[in-house]
C-alpha positions in Angstrom: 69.7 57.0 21.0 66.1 57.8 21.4 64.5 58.9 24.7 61.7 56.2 24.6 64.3 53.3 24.3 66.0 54.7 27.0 62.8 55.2 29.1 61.8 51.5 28.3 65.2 50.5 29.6 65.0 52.2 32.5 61.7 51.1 34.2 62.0 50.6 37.9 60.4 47.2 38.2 62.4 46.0 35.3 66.1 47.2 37.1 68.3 43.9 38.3 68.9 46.3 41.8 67.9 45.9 45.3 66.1 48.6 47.5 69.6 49.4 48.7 71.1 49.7 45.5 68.6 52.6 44.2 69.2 54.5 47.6 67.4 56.4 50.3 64.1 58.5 49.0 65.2 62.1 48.5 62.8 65.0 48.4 63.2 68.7 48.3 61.8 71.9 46.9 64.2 73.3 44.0 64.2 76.2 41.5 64.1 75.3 38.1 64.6 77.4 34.8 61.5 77.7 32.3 62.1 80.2 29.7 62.8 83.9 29.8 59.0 84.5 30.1 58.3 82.3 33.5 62.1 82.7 35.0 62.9 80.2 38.1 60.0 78.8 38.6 59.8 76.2 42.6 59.4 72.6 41.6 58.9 69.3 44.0 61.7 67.3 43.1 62.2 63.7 44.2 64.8 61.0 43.6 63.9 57.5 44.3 65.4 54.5 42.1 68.1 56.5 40.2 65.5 58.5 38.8 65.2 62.2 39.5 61.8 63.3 38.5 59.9 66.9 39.2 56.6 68.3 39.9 55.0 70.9 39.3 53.6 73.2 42.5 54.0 76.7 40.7 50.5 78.9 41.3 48.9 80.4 44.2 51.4 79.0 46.8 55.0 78.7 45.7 56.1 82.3 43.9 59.2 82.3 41.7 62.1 84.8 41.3 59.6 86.4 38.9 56.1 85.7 39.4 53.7 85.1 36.3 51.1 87.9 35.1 48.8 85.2 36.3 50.0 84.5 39.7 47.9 86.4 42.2 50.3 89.3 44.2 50.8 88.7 47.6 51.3 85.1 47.8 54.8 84.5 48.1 57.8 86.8 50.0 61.0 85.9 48.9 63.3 85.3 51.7 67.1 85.5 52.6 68.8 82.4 50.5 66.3 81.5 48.2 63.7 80.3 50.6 60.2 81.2 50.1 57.4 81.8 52.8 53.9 80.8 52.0 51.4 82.7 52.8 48.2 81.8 51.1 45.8 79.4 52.4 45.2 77.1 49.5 46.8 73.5 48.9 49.0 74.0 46.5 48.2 72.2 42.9 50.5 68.9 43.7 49.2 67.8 46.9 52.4 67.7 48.7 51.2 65.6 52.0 49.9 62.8 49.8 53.3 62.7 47.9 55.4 62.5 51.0 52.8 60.0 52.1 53.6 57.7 49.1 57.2 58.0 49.3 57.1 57.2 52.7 54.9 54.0 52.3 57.9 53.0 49.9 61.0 53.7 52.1 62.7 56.3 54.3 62.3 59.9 53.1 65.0 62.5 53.4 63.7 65.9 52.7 66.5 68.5 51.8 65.8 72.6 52.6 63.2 73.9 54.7 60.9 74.7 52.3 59.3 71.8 51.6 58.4 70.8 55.1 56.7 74.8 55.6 54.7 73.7 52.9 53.6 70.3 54.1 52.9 72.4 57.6 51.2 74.9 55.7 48.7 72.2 54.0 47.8 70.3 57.3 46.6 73.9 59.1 45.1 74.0 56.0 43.0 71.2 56.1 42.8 70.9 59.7 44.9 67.4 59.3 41.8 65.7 57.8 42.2 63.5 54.4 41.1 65.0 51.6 39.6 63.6 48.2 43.3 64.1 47.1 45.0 61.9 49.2 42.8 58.9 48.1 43.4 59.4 44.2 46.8 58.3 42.8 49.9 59.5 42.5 49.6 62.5 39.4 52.2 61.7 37.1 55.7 63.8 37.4 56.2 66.6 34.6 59.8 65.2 33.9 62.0 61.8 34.7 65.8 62.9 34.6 67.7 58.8 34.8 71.0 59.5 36.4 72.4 56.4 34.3 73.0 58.6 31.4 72.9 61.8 33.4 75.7 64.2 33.8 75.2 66.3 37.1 77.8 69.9 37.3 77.7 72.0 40.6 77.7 75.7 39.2 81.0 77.8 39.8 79.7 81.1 39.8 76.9 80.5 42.0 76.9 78.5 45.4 73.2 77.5 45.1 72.9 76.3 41.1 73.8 73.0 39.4 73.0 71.8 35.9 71.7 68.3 35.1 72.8 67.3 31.5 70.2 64.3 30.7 72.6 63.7 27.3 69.1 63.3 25.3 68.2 65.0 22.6 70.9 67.9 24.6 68.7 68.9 27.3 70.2 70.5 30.1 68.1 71.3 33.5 69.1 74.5 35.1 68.3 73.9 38.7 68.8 76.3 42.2 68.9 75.3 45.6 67.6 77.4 48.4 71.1 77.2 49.8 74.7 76.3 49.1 74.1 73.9 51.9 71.0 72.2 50.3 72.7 72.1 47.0 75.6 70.2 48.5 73.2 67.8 49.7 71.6 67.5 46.8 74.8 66.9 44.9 76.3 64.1 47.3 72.5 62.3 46.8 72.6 62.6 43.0 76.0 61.5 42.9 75.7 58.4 45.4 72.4 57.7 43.1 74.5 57.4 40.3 77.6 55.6 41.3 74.7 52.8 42.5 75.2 51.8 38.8 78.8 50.9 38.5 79.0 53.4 35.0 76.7 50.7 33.6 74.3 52.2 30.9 70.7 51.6 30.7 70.6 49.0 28.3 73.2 47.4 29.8 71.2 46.7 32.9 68.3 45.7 31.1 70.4 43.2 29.1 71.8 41.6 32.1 67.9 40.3 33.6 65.5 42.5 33.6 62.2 40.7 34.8 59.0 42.9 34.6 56.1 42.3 35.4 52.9 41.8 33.8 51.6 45.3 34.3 55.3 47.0 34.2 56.5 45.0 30.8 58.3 47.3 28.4 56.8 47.3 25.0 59.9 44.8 23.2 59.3 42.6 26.2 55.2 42.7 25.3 56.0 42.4 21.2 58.4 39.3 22.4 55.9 37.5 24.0 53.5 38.4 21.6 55.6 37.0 19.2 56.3 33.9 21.2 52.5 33.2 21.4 51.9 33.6 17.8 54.9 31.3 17.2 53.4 28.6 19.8 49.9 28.4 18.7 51.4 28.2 14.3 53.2 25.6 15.7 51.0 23.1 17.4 48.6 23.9 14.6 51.5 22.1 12.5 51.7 19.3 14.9 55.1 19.8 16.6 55.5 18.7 20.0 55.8 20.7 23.4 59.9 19.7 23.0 60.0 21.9 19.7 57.9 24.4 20.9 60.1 25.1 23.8 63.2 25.3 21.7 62.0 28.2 19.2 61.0 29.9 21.7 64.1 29.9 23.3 65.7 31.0 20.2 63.2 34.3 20.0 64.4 35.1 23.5 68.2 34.6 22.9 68.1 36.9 19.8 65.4 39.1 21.7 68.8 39.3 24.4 71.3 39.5 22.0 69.5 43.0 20.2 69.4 44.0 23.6 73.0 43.9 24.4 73.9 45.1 20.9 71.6 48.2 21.2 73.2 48.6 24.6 77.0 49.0 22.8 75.5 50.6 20.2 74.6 53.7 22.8 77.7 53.7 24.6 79.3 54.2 20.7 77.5 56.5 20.2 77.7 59.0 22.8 81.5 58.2 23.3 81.2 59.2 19.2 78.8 62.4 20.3 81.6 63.3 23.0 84.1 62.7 20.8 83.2 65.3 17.7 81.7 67.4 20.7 85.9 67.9 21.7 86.5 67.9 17.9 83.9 70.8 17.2 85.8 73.1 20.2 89.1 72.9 19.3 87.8 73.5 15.9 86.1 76.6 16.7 89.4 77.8 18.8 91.4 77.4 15.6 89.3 79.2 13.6 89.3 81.8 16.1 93.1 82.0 15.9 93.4 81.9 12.4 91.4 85.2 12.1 93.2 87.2 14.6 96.4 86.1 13.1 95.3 86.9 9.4 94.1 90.6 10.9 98.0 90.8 12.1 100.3 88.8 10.3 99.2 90.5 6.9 101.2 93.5 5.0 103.2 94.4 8.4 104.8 97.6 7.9 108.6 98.0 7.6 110.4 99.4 10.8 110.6 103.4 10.8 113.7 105.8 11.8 113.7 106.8 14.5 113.4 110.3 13.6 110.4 109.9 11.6 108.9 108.0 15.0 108.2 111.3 16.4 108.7 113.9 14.1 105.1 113.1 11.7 103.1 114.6 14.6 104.2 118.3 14.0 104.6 118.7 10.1 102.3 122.0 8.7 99.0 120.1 6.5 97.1 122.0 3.6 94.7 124.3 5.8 91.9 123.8 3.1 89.0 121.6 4.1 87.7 121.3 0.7 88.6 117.7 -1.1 87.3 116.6 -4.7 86.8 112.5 -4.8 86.1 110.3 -2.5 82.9 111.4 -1.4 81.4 108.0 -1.4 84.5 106.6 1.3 83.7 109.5 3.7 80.4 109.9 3.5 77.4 107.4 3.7 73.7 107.8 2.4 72.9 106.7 5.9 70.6 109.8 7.9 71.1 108.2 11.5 74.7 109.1 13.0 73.5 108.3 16.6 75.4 106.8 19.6 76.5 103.5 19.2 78.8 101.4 21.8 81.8 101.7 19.4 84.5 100.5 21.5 84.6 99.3 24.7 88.6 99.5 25.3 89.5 101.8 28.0 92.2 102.2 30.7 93.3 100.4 33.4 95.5 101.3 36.2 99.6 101.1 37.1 100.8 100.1 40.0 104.3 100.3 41.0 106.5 97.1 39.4 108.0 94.5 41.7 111.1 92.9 40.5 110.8 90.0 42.8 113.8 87.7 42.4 115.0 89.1 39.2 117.4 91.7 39.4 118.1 92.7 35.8 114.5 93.6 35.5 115.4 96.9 37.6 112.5 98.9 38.0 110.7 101.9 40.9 107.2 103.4 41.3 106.3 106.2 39.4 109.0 108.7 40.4 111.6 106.3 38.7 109.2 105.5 35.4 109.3 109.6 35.1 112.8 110.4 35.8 113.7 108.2 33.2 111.0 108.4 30.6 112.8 110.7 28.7 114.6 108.3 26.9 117.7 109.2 25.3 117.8 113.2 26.9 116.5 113.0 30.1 114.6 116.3 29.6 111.2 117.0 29.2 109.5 117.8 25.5 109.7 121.3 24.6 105.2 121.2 24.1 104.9 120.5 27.9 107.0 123.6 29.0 105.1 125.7 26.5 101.5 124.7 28.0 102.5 125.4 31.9 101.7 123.2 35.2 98.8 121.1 35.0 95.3 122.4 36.0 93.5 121.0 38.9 91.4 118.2 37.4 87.9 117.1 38.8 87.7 113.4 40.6 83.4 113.8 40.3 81.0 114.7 37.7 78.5 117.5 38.6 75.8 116.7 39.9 72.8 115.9 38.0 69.9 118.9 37.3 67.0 116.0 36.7 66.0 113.2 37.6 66.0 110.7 34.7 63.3 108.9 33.4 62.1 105.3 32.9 62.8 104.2 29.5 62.3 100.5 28.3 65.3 99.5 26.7 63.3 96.8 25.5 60.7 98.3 23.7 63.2 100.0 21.8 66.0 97.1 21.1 63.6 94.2 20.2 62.9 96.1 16.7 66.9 96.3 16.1 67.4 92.1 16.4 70.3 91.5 13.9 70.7 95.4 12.8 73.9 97.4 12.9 73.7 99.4 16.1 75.5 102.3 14.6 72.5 103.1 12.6 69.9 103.0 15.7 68.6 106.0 17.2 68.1 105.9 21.2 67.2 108.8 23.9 70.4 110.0 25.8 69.4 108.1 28.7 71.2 105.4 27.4 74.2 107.3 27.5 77.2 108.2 29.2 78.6 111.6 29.0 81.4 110.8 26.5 81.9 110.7 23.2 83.5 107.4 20.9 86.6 109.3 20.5 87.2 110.2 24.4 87.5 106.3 24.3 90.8 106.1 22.7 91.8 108.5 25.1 90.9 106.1 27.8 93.6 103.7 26.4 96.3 106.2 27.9 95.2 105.7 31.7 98.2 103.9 32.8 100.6 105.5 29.9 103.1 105.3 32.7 103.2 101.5 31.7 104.8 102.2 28.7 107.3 104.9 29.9 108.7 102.0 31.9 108.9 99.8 28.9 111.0 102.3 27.7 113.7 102.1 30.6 114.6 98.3 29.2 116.7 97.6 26.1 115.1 97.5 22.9 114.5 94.4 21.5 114.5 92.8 25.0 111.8 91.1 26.4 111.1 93.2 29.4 109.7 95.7 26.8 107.6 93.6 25.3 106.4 92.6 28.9 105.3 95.6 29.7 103.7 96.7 26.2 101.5 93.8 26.2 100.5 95.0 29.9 99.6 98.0 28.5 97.7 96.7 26.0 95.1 95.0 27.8 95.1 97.5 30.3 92.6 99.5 28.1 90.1 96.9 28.9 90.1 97.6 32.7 87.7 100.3 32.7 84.8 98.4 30.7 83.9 96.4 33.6 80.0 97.5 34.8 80.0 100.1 31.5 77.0 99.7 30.3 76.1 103.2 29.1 77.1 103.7 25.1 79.4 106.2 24.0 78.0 109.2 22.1 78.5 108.3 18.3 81.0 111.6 16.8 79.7 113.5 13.7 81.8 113.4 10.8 85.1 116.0 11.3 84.5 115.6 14.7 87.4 115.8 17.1 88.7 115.4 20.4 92.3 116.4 22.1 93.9 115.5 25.4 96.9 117.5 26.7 98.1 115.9 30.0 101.2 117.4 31.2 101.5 115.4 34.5 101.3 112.1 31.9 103.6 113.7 29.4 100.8 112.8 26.7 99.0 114.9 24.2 96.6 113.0 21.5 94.2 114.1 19.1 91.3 111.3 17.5 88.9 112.0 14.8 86.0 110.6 13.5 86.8 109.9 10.1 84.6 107.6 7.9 80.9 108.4 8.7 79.4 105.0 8.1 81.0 103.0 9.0 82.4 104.6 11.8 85.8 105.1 11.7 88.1 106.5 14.2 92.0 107.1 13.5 93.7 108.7 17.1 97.3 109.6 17.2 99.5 110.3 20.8 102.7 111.6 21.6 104.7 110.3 24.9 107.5 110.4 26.6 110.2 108.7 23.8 107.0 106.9 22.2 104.4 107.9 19.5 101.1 105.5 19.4 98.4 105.0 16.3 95.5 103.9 15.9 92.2 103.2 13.7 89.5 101.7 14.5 86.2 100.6 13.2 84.3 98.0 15.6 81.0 96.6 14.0 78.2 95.6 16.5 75.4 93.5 16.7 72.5 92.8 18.7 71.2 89.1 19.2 68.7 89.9 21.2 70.0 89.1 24.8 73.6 90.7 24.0 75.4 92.8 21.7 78.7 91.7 20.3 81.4 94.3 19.4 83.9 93.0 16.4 86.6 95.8 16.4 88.5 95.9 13.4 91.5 97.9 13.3 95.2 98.4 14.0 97.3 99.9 17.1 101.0 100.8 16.3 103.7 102.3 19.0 107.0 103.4 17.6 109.5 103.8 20.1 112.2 107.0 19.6 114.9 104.1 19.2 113.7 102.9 15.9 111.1 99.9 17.3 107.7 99.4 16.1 104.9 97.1 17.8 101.5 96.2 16.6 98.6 94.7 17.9 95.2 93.9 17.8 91.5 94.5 19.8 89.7 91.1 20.7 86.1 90.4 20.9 83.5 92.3 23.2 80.5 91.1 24.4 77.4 92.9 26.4 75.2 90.0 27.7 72.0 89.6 30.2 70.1 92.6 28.0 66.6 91.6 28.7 66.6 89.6 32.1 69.4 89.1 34.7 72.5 91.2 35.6 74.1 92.7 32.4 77.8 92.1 32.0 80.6 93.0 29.7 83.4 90.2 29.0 86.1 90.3 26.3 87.4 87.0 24.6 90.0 86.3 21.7 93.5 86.1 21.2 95.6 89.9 21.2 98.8 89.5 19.7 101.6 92.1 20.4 104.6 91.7 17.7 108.1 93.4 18.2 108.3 93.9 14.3 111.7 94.9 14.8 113.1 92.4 16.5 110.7 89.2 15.9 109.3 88.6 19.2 105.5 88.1 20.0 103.6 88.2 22.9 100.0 86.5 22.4 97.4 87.6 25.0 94.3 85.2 25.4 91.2 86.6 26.5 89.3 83.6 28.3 85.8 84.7 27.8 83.3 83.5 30.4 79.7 84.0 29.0 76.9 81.7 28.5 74.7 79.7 30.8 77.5 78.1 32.7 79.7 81.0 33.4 83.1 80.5 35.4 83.9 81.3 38.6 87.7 82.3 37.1 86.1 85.4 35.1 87.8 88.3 33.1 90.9 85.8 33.0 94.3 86.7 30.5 96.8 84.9 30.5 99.6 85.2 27.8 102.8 83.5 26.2 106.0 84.7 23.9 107.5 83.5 21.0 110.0 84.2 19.3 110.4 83.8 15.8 107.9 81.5 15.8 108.8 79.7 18.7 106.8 79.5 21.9 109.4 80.1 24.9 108.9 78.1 28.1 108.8 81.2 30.2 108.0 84.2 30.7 104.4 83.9 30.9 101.4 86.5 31.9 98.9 86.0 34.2 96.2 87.8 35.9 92.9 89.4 34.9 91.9 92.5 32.5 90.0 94.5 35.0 92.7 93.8 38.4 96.3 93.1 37.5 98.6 91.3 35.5 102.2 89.8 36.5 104.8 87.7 34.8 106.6 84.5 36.2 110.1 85.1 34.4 113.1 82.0 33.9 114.3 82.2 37.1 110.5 81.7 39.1 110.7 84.9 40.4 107.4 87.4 39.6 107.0 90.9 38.3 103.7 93.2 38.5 103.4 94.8 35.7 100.2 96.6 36.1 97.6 97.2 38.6 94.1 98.9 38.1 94.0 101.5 40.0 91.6 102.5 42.8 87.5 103.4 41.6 87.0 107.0 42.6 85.1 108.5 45.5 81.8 108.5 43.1 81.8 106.5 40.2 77.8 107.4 39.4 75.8 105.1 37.3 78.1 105.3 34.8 81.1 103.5 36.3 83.6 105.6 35.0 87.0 105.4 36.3 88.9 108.4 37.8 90.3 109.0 34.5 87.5 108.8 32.6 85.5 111.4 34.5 88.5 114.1 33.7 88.5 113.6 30.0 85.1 115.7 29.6 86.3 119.0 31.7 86.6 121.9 30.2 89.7 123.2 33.0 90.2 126.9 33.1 91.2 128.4 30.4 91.0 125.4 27.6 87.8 126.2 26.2 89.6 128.8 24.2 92.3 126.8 23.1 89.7 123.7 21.6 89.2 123.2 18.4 85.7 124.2 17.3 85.0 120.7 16.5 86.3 119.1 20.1 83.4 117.0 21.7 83.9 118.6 24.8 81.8 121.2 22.8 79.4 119.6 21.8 76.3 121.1 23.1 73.8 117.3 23.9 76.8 115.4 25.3 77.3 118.4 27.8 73.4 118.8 28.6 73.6 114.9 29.7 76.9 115.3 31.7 75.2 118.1 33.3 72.2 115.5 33.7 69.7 118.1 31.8 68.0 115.2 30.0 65.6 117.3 28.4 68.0 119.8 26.9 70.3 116.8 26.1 67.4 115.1 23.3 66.6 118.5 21.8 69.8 119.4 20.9 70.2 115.7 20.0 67.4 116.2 17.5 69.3 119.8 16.0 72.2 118.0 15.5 70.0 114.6 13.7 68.9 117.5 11.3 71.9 119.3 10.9 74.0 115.9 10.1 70.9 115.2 7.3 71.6 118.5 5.8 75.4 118.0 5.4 74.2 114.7 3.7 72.1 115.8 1.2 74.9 118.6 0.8 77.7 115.6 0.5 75.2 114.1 -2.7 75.1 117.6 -4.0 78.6 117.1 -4.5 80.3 119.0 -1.2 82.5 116.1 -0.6 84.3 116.6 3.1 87.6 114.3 4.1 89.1 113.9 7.3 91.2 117.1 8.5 93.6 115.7 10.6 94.2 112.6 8.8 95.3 111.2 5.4 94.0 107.8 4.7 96.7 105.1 3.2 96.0 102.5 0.6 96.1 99.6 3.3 92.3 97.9 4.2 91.4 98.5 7.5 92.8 95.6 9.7 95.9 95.0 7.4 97.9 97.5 8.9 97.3 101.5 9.9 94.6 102.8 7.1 95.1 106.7 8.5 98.1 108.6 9.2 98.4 111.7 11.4 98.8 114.3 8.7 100.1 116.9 11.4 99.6 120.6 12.0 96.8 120.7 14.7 99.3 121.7 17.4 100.6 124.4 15.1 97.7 125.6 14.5 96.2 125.0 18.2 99.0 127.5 19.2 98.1 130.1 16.8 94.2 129.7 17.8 93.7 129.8 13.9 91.4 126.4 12.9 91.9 127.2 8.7 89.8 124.2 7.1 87.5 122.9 10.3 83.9 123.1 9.4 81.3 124.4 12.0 79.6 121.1 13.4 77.6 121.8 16.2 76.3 125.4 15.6 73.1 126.7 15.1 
């Protein structure tokens, strides 16, 4: 359906309506959206007749939420709620008093917000209430006619003051702001009474069922009708047939002329019922597809069940202590120079909170006393590694505080030559960064470990367990909220260890694969040992960067289960203008190999123009062998809480973020995520030499010494070149830590903990680790 026949149709003279029937006149001052150039720009918009049209007053009166390069400064204040005081003395470019004059002339005028009326104020001071050569010229044409016949109008839910106007032609949408959530409820209950004047009739419709316009309003079929009539009339009296026969064809022309009409008319309501229809068609398509690819990356090659015994007991076995390999050197190593920080995952931590079993008694559980007391699985008694390394050290809730001040850097100017381009292979200043490193990330992932040591009270193979897993694993997304600092990218060999004897945790990650950068990360717990690789490939589309992780988590329990599951779908939006955010969409699924049962978390994502009010939203469902189970369910959000409504109605928390700590800094980092970069008394000399807590331009920009930060940034650029050139020389390096598996990444765990770091760790021997960050 083409704009111009709807505009035909739609003439105001030509509508078969009364006065009453198109409404009161409505008028008010509105922001609209332009472009990302020009913002919100303040139009006059005015609804008379069904029709919604807007003018254009943007210049030397009416600023915007960002004013144009050519605006002069000092013209506009922004006030409380959106309203705007005028402060120049100038009429504004659409004469405002003469518009209001005309619509007055024509009916009662409502005027919604208080702008508009300061403006009409303003103008009459202005002119000191005398007409002016404006007021006697006519009425300058409206920059846009919005029909609410075929209009869709949506009140935003994330914002009180916005709604959208979808014209359904040619799939414009108006983005449009109120000054208040009052004035936009006004505004809402006018457009909708404007529009429910129709009856759900459609344009053509109306003009089908008696349109009369006039002479001067005629649309152009009426004008090509009676052109053709006239035509017709004066062939025919040249042929000598009477005023009778006349009469009749032209009465024929007009039936037909009515009959197109009304067939055009069902012709548009097919076809935007059709439009609708493959609109519906096209979503649930793309949701499939979406599904399909998760559970390809999960279903495929699942590995067999282990043995108990070899569930915990391939973290200690002794490795080869040479760091020398032979092939390969194409896997590990990349021509690529650039190994700089990249954004490589965004999963970190949430928080625990102590379980509540509600109604259900045979889901038994206590705070965190309980969890630990019986964590411990089958002995009861602590591992033998945590006696060894002593009472925890007293860990830091603040970073220090910076020794510069940072400078302005336009993010900008530096991104809009990456559009499209693989962010791992971009160079940026540290400013951009937050004083932790890619690997530290994984170990954000065991914030609320305690979430899996009370999984491990339940049965295995029941479905508490599985409850509380899938908790766990969306609880790494908790701390990404407001992180919009990247990660320091690792150098190859690269490592990074996290003893926590208050947790009962110890881990060890490595970078692996230079480009592209892989990470493999292995953990011990309490009766549990957890895997992972992990390879996320970003992009930048110019307002936001999407993160695609590709990789594989696996917990083995000391009971002989194994669970797998997946990383969904990150996305950094508002880059360039607005408020950035972070939001996470996709389907997680968490499968009980052992026992068949599935838990599949959906990440709602809520980016985009219209975003929802419900944000950050998860909610999940179980099946078992393949069959969905009425209950339980999840529900909750990734960065708050999560609970589950179980058979008998009765709820269970499962996990709770917890609490931000007492200075977060512009980093947002979490209370855990602030202790994973200390070096506590005394570990410095256990580290490996090759720990990132080492690394000499991540701990200049934790210590906020920006300058020192980039020129050992720059050492290291050089350094990592040399070891490049030396890898194509032949000098072929392979992880240390790690052996890779002939399984593709995303198909099931590509690298297995090879063991004997602790050993060595407790010997203070590193045989094999290469020398990464010295001189």
């Amino acid at each position: 359906m083409s704009s111009r026949r709807i505009k035909e149709a739609l003439q105001e003279p030509g509508m078969a309506t009364s006065q009453d029937a198109r409404g009161q006149i409505v008028a008010g001052i509105m922001s609209k959206w332009v472009n990302l150039g020009k913002g919100w720009r303040p139009r006059l918009f005015v609804l008379k007749g069904g029709v919604l049209r807007y003018y254009r007053i943007a210049g030397n009166h009416v600023g915007s939420y960002a004013a144009a390069p050519d605006e002069p400064e000092g013209v506009l204040d922004r006030m409380s709620e959106g309203v705007h005081k005028v402060l120049g003395p100038t009429p504004p470019k659409a004469n405002l008093h003469h518009i209001f004059e005309v619509l007055r002339s024509e009916g009662p005028l409502q005027l919604i917000g208080a702008e508009a009326g300061v403006l009409e104020e303003k103008w009459r001071r202005s002119v000191n209430g005398q007409p002016t050569q404006a007021d006697l010229e006519p009425l300058e044409d409206a920059q846009a006619e919005i029909h609410l016949q075929v209009a869709d109008v949506e009140a935003s839910q994330g914002d009180h003051c916005k709604l959208y106007i979808h014209t359904n032609i040619n799939g414009i949408t108006y983005r449009i702001k109120a000054e208040t959530a009052e004035d936009r409820r006004a505004w809402m209950e006018a457009l909708a009474g404007a529009k429910a004047k129709w009856g759900g009739r459609t344009p053509e419709v109306v003009g089908a069922l008696g349109s009369t316009p006039s002479t001067k309003e005629r649309t152009d079929q009426d004008a090509k009708l009676e052109a053709l009539q006239a035509s017709v009339r004066a062939g025919l009296r040249q042929r000598g047939a009477t005023a009778d026969v006349a009469t009749y064809v032209e009465g024929v022309l007009r039936e037909q002329h009515e009959e197109h009409r009304r067939s055009m008319a069902n012709e548009g309501d097919l076809r935007r019922a059709l439009q609708q229809y493959v609109a519906e068609l096209e979503e649930q398509r793309r949701q499939l597809e979406t599904q399909v690819v998760v559970e390809s990356q999960t279903d495929r090659r699942p590995p067999q069940p282990s043995a108990s015994a070899r569930a915990l007991d391939v973290g200690d076995a002794h490795s080869d202590d040479s760091g020398t390999t032979d092939a390969g050197n194409d896997k590990y190593y990349s021509d690529d120079e650039q190994f700089f920080e990249c954004a490589q995952s965004l999963e970190r931590p949430g928080g625990s909170g102590d379980s509540d079993s509600g109604a259900l008694a045979r889901l038994s559980t206590g705070g965190a006393d309980s969890v630990r007391a019986s964590s411990a699985v089958s002995t009861g008694e602590e591992s033998d590694w945590i006696k060894k390394e002593g009472p925890p050290p007293q860990r830091r809730d603040r970073l220090p505080k910076p020794q510069q001040a940072e400078k302005s850097v336009s993010l900008w100017s530096i991104l809009k030559e990456v559009v499209g381009k693989d962010l791992t292979r971009v160079c940026l200043p540290v400013y951009f960064n937050e004083p932790l490193s890619a690997l530290q990330k994984l170990a954000e992932e065991l914030e609320y470990s305690e979430v899996i040591d009370q999984a491990m009270t339940h049965p295995a193979g029941s479905l508490e367990r599985l409850l509380y897993i899938s908790a766990f694993a969306v609880s790494g997304y908790s701390g990404t909220a407001q992180r919009t600092s990247k990660p320091f990218n690792p150098l190859l060999g690269e490592t990074y260890e996290l003893v926590c004897q208050e947790k009962g945790v110890r881990m060890l990650a490595e970078k692996v694969v230079h480009h592209p950068t892989i990470i493999a990360g292995h953990c011990q717990g309490r009766g549990w040992s957890l895997d992972a690789d992990s390879d996320v490939r970003s992009k930048f589309w110019g307002r936001s960067i999407e993160l695609t992780p590709v990789g594989t988590v696996r917990l083995r329990t000391e009971d002989g289960e194994e669970y797998l599951w997946n990383k969904v779908t990150s996305t950094i939006g508002n880059l360039i203008l607005g408020k950035i955010y972070i939001d996470h969409g996709g389907i997680m699924k968490v499968r009980n190999v052992t026992a068949g049962l599935t838990a599949k978390m959906n990440f709602k994502e809520s980016g985009g123009l219209l975003r929802s009010r419900e944000q950050h939203v998860v909610q999940g469902t179980i099946e078992k062998n393949g069959q969905r189970l009425a209950k339980p369910t999840i529900s909750g959000k990734w960065d708050e809480s999560l609970t589950a409504e179980l058979e008998n109605g009765g709820h269970l928390q499962l996990w709770q973020r917890n609490p931000p700590p007492p200075d977060p800094t512009r980093y947002n980092l979490t209370g855990w995520a602030i202790k994973l970069n200390e070096l506590t008394d005394g570990l410095e000399g256990k580290l490996a030499p090759t720990d990132c807590r080492l690394r000499p331009d991540q701990r200049a920009t934790e210590l906020g010494n920006y300058d020192e930060a980039n020129k050992q940034k720059l050492r290291l650029e050089t350094k990592q070149r040399a070891a490049r050139k030396a890898a194509d020389a032949g000098e072929t390096m392979k992880p240390r830590w790690f052996t890779p598996k002939d399984i593709p990444m995303g198909e099931g765990l590509a690298y297995e903990y090879a063991g004997g770091y602790w050993e060595q760790r407790a010997r203070k021997e590193w045989t094999g680790c290469r020398d990464i960050f010295g001189d």
